[in-house]
PyMOL Python script that loads the backbone (N, CA, C, O; Angstrom):
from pymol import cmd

cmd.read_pdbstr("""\
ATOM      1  N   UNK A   1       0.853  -1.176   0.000  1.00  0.00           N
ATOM      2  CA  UNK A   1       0.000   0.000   0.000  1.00  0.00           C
ATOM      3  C   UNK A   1       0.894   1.233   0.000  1.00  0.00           C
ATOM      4  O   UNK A   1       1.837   1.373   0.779  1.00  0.00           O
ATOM      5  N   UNK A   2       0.660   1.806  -0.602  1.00  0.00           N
ATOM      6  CA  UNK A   2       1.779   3.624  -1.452  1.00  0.00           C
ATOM      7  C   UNK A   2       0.929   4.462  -0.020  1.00  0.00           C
ATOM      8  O   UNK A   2      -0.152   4.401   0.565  1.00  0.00           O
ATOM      9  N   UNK A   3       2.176   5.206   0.044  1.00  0.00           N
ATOM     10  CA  UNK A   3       1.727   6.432   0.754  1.00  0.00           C
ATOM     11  C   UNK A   3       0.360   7.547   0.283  1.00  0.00           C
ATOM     12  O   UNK A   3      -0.316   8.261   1.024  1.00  0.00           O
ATOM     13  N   UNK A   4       0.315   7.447  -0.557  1.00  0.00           N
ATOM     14  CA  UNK A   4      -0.390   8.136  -1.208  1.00  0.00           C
ATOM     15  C   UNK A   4      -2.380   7.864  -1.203  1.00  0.00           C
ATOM     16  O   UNK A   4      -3.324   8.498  -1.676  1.00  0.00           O
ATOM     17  N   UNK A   5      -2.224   6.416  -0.289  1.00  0.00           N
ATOM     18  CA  UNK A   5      -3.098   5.788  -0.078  1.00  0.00           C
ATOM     19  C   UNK A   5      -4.247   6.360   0.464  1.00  0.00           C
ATOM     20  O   UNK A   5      -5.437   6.378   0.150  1.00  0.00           O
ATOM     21  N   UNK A   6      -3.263   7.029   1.764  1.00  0.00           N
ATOM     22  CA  UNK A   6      -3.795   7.888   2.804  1.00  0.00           C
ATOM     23  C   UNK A   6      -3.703   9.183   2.728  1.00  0.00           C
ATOM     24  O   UNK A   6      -2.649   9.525   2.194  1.00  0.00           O
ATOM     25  N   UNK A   7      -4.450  10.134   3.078  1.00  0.00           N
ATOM     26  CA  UNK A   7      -4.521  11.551   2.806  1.00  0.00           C
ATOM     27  C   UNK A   7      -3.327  11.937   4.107  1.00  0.00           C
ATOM     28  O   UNK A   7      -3.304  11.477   5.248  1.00  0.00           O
ATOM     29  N   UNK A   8      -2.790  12.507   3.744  1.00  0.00           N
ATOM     30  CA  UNK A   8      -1.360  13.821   4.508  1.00  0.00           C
ATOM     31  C   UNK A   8      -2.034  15.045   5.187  1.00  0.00           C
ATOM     32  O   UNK A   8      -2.125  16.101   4.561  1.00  0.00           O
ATOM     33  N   UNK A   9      -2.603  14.904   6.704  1.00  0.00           N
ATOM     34  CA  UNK A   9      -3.265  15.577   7.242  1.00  0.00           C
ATOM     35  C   UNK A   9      -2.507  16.846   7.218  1.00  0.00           C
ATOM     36  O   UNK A   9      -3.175  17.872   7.088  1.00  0.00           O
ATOM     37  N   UNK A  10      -1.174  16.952   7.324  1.00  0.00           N
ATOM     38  CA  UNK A  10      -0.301  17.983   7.338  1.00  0.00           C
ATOM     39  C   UNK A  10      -0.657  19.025   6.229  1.00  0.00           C
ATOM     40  O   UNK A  10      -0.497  20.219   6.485  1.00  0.00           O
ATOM     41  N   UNK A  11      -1.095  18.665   5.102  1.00  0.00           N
ATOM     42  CA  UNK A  11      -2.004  19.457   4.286  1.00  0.00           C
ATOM     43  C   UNK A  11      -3.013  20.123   4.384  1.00  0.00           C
ATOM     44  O   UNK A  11      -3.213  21.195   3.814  1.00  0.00           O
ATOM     45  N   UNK A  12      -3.673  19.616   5.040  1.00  0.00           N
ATOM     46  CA  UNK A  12      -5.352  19.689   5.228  1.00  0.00           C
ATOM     47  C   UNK A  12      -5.573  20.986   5.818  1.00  0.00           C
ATOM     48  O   UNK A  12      -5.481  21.007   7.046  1.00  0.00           O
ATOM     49  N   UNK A  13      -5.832  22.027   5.264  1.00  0.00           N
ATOM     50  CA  UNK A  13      -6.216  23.889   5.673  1.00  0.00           C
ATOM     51  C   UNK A  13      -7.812  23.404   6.416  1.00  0.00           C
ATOM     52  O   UNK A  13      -8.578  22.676   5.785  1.00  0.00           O
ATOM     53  N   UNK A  14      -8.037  23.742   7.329  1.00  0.00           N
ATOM     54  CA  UNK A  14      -8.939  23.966   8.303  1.00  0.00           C
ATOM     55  C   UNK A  14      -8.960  25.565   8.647  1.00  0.00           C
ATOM     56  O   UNK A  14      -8.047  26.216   9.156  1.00  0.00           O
ATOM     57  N   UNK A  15     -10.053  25.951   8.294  1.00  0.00           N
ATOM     58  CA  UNK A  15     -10.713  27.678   8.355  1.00  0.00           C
ATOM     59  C   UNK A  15     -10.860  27.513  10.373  1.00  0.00           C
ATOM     60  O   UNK A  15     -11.604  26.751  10.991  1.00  0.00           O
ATOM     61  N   UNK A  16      -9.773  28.612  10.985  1.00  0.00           N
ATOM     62  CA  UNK A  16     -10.254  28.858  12.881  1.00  0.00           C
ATOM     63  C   UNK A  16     -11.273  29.390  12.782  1.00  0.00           C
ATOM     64  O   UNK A  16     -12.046  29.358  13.740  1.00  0.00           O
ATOM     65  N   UNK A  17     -11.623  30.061  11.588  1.00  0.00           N
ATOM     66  CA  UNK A  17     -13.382  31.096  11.858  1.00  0.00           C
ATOM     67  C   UNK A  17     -14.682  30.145  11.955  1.00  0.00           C
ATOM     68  O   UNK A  17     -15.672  30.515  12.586  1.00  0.00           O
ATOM     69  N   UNK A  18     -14.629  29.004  11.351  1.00  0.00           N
ATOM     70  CA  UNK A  18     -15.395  27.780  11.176  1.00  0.00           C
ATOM     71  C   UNK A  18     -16.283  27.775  12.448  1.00  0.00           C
ATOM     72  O   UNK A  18     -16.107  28.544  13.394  1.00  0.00           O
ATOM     73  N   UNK A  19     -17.401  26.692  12.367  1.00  0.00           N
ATOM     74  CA  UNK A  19     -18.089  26.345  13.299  1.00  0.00           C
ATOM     75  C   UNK A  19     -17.456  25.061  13.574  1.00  0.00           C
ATOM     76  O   UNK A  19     -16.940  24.552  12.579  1.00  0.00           O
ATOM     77  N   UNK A  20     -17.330  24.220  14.961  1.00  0.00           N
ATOM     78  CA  UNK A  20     -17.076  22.928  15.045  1.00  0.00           C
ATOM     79  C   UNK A  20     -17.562  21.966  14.123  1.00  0.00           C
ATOM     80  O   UNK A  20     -16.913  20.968  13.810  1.00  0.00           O
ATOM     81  N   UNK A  21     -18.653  22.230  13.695  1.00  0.00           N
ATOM     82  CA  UNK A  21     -19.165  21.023  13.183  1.00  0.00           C
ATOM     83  C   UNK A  21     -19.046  21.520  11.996  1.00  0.00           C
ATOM     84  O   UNK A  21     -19.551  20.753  11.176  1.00  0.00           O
ATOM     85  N   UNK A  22     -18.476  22.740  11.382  1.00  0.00           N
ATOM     86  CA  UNK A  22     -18.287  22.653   9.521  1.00  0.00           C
ATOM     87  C   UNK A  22     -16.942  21.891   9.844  1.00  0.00           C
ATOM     88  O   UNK A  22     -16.806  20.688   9.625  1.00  0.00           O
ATOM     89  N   UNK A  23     -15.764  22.859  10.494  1.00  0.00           N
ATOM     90  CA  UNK A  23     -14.707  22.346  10.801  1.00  0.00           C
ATOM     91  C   UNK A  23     -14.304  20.845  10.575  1.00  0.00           C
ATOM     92  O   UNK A  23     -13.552  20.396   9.709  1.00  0.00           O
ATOM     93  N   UNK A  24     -14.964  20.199  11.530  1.00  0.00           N
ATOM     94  CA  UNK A  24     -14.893  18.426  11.817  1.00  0.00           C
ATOM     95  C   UNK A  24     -15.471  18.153  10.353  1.00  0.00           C
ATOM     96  O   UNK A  24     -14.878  17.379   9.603  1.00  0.00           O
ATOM     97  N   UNK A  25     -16.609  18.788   9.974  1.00  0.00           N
ATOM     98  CA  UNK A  25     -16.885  17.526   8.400  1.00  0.00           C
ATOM     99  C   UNK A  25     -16.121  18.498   6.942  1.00  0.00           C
ATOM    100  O   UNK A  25     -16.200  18.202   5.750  1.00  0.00           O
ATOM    101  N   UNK A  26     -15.613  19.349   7.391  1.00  0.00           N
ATOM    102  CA  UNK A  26     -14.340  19.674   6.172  1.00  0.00           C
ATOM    103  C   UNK A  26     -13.366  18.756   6.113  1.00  0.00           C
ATOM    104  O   UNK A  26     -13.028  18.198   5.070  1.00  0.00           O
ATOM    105  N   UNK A  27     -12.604  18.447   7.818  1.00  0.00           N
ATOM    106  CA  UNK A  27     -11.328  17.659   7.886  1.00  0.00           C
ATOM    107  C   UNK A  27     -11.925  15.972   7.818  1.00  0.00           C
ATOM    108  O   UNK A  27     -11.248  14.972   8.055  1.00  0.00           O
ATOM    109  N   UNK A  28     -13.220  16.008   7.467  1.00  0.00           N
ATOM    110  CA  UNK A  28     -13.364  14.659   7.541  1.00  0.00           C
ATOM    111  C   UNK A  28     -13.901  14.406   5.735  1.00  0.00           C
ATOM    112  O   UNK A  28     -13.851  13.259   5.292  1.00  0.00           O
ATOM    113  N   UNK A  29     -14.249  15.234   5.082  1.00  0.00           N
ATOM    114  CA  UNK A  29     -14.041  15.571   3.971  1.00  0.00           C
ATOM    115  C   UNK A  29     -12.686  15.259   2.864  1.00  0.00           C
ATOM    116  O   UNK A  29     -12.534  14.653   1.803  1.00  0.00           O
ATOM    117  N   UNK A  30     -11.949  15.956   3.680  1.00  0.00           N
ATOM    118  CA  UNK A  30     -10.414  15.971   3.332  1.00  0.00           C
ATOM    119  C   UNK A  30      -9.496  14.764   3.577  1.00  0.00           C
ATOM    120  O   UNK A  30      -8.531  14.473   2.871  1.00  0.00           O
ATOM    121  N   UNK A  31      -9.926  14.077   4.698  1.00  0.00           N
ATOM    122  CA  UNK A  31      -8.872  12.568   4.742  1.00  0.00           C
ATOM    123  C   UNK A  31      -9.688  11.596   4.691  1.00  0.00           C
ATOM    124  O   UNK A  31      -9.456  10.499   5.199  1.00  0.00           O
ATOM    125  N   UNK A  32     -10.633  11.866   4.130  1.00  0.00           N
ATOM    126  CA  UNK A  32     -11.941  10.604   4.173  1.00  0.00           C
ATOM    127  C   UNK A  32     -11.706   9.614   5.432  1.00  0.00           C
ATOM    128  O   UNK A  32     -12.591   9.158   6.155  1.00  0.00           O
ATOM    129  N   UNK A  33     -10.512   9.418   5.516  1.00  0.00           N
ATOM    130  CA  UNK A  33     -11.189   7.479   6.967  1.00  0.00           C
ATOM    131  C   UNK A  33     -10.299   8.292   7.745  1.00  0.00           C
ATOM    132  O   UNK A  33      -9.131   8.552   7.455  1.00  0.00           O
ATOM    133  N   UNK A  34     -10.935   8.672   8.748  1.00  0.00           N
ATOM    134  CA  UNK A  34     -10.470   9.559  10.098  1.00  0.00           C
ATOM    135  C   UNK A  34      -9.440   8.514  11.047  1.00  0.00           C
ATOM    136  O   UNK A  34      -8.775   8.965  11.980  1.00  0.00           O
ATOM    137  N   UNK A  35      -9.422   7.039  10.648  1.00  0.00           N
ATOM    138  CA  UNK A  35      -8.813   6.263  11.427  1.00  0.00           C
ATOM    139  C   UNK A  35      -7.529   5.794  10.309  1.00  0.00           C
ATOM    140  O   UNK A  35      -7.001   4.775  10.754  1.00  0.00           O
ATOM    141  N   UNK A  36      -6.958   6.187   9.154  1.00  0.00           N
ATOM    142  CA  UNK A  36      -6.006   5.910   8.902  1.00  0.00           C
ATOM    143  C   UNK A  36      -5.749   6.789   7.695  1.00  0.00           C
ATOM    144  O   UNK A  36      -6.320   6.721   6.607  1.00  0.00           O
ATOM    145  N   UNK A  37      -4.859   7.568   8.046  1.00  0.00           N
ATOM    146  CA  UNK A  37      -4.186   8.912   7.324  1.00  0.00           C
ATOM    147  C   UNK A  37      -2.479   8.698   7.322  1.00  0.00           C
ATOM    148  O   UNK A  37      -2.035   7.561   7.486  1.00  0.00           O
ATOM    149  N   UNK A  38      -1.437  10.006   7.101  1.00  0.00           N
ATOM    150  CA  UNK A  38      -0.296   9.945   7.645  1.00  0.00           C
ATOM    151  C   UNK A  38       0.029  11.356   7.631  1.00  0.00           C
ATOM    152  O   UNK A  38      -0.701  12.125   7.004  1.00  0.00           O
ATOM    153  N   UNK A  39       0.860  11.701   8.141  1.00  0.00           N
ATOM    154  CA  UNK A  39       1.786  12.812   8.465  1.00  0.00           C
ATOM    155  C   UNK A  39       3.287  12.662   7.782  1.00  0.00           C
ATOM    156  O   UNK A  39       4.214  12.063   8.329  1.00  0.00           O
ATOM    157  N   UNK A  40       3.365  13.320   6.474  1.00  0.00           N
ATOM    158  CA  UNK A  40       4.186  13.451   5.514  1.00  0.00           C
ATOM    159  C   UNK A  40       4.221  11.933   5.460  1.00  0.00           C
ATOM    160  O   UNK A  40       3.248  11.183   5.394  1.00  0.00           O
ATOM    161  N   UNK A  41       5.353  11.648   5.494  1.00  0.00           N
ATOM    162  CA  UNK A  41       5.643  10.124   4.972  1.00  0.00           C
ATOM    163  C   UNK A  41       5.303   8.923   5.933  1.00  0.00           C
ATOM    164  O   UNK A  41       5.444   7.770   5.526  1.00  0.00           O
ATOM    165  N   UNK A  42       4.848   9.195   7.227  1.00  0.00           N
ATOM    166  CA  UNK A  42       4.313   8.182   8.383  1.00  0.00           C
ATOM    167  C   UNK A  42       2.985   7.912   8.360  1.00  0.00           C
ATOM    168  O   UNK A  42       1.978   8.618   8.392  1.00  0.00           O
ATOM    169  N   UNK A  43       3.179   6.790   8.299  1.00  0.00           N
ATOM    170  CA  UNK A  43       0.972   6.169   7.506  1.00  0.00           C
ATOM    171  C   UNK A  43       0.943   5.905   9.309  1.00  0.00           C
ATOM    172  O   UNK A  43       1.793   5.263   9.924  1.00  0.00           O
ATOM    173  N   UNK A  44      -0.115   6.502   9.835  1.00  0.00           N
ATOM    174  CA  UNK A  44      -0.871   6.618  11.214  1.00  0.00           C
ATOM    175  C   UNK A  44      -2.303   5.877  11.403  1.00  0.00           C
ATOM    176  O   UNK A  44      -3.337   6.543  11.427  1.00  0.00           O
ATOM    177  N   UNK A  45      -2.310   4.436  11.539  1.00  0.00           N
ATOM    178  CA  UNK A  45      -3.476   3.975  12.044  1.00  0.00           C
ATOM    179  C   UNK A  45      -4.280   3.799  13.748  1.00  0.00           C
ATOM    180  O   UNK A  45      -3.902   3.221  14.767  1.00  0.00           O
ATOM    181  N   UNK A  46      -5.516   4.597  13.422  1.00  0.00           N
ATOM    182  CA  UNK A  46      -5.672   4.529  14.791  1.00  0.00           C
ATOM    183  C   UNK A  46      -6.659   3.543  15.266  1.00  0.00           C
ATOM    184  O   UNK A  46      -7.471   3.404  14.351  1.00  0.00           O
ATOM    185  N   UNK A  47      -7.012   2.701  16.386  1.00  0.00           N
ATOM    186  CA  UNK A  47      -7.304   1.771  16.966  1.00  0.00           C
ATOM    187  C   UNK A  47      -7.829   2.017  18.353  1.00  0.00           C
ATOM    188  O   UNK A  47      -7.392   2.910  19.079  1.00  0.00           O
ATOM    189  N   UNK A  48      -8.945   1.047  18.739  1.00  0.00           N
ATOM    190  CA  UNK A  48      -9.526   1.313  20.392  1.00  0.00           C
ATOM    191  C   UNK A  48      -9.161  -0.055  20.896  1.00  0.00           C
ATOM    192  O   UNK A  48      -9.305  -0.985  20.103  1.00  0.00           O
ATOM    193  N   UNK A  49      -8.652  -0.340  22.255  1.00  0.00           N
ATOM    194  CA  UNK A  49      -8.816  -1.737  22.740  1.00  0.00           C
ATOM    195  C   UNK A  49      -9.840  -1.791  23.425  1.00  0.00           C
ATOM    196  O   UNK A  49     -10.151  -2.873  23.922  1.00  0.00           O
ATOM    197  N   UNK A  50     -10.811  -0.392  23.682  1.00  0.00           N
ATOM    198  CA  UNK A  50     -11.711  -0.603  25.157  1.00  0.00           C
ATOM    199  C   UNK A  50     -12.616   0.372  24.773  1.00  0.00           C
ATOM    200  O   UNK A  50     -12.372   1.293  23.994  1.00  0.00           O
ATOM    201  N   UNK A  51     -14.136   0.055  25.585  1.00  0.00           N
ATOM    202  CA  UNK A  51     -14.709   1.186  25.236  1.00  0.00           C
ATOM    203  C   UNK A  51     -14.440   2.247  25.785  1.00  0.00           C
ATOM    204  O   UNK A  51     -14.989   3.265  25.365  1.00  0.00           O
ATOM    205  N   UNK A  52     -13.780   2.298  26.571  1.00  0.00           N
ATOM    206  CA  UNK A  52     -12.940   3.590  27.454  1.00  0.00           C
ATOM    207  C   UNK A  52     -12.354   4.453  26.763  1.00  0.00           C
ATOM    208  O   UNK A  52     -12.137   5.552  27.273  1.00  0.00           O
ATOM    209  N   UNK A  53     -12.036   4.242  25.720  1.00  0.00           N
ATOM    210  CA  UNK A  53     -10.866   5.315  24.762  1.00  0.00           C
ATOM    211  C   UNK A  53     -12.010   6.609  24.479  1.00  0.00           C
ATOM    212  O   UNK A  53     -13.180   6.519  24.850  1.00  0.00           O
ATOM    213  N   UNK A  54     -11.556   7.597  23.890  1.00  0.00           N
ATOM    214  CA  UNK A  54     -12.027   8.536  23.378  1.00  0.00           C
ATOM    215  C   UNK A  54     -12.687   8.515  21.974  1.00  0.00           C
ATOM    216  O   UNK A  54     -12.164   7.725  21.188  1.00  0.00           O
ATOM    217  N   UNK A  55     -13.691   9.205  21.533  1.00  0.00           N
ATOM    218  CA  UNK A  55     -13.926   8.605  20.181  1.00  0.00           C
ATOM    219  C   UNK A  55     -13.670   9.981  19.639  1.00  0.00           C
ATOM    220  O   UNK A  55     -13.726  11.107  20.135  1.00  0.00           O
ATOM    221  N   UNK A  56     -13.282   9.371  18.102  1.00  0.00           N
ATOM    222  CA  UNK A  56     -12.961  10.012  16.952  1.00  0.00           C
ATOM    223  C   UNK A  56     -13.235  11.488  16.578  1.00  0.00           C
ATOM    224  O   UNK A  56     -12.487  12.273  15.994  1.00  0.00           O
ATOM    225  N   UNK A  57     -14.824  11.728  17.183  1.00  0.00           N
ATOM    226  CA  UNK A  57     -15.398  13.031  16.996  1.00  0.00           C
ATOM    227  C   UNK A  57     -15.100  13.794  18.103  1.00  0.00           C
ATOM    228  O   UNK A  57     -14.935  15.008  17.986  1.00  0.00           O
ATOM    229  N   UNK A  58     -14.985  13.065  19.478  1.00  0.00           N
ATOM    230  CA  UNK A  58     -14.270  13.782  20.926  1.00  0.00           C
ATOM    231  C   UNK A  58     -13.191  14.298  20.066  1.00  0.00           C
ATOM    232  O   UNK A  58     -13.231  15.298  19.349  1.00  0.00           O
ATOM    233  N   UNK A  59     -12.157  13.415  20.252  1.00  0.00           N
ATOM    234  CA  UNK A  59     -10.667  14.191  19.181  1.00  0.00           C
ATOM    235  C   UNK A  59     -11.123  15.389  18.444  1.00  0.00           C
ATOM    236  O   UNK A  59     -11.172  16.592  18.703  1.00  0.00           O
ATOM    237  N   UNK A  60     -11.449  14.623  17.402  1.00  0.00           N
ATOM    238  CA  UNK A  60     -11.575  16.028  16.200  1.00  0.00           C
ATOM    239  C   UNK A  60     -11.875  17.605  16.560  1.00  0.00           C
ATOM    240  O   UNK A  60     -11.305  18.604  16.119  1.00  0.00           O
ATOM    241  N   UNK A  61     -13.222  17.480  17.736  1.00  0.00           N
ATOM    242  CA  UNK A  61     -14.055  18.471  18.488  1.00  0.00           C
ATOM    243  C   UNK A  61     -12.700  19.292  19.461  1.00  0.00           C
ATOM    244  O   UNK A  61     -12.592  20.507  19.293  1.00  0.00           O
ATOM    245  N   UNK A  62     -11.850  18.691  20.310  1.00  0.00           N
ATOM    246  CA  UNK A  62     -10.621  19.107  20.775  1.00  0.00           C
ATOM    247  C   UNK A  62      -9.429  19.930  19.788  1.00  0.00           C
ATOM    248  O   UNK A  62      -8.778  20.968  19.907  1.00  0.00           O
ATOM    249  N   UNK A  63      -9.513  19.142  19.043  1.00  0.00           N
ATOM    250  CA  UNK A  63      -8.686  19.373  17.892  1.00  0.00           C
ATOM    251  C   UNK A  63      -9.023  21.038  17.467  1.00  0.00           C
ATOM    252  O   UNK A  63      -8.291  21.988  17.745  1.00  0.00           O
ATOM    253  N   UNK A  64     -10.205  21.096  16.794  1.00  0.00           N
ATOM    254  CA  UNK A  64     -11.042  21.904  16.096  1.00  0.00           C
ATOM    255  C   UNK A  64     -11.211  23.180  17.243  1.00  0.00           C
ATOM    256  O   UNK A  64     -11.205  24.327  16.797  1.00  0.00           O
ATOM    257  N   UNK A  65     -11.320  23.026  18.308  1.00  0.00           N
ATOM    258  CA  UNK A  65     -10.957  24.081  19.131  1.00  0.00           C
ATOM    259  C   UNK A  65      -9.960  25.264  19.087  1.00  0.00           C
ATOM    260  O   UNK A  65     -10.018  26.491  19.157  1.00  0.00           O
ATOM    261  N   UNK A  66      -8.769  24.054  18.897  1.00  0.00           N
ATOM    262  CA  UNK A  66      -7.600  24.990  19.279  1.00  0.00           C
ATOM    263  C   UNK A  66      -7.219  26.151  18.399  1.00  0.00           C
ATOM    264  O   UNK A  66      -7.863  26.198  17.351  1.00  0.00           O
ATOM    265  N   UNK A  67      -6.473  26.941  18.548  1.00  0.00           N
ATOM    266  CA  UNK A  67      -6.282  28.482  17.790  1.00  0.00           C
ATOM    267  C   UNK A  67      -4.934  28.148  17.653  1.00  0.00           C
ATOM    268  O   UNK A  67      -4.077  27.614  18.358  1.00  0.00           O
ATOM    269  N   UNK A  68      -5.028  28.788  16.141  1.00  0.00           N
ATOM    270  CA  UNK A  68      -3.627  28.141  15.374  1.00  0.00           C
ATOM    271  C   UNK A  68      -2.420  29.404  15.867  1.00  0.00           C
ATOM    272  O   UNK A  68      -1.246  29.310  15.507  1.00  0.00           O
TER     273      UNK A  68
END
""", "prot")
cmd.dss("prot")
cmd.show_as("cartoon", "prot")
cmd.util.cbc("prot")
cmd.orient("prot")
């Protein structure tokens, strides 16, 4: 599987003026499978062992907060 497989979040322009929820479905827009992307040349799969972990949209919603 080519790097190229996965979308390069390091790319991905996210508008800070946005609402959370345009925000989250732009960047989910942009790397289509929120659970396996990469960062330049490192393919990043993400995984839960428990229902304890955080989910995907928690992240993103944290994420989407912050001021660049």
């Amino acid at each position: 599987m080519g790097l190229d497989f996965c979308a390069d979040i390091g790319e991905i322009e996210v508008n800070a003026e946005d609402e959370v929820l345009t925000k989250m479905l732009k960047y989910l827009a942009a790397v289509g499978d929120p659970y396996h992307f990469r960062v330049g040349k490192t393919r990043v799969r993400v995984t839960f062992e428990n229902s304890h972990a955080p989910s995907v949209q928690s992240g993103l919603e944290k994420i989407s907060m912050r001021k660049p």
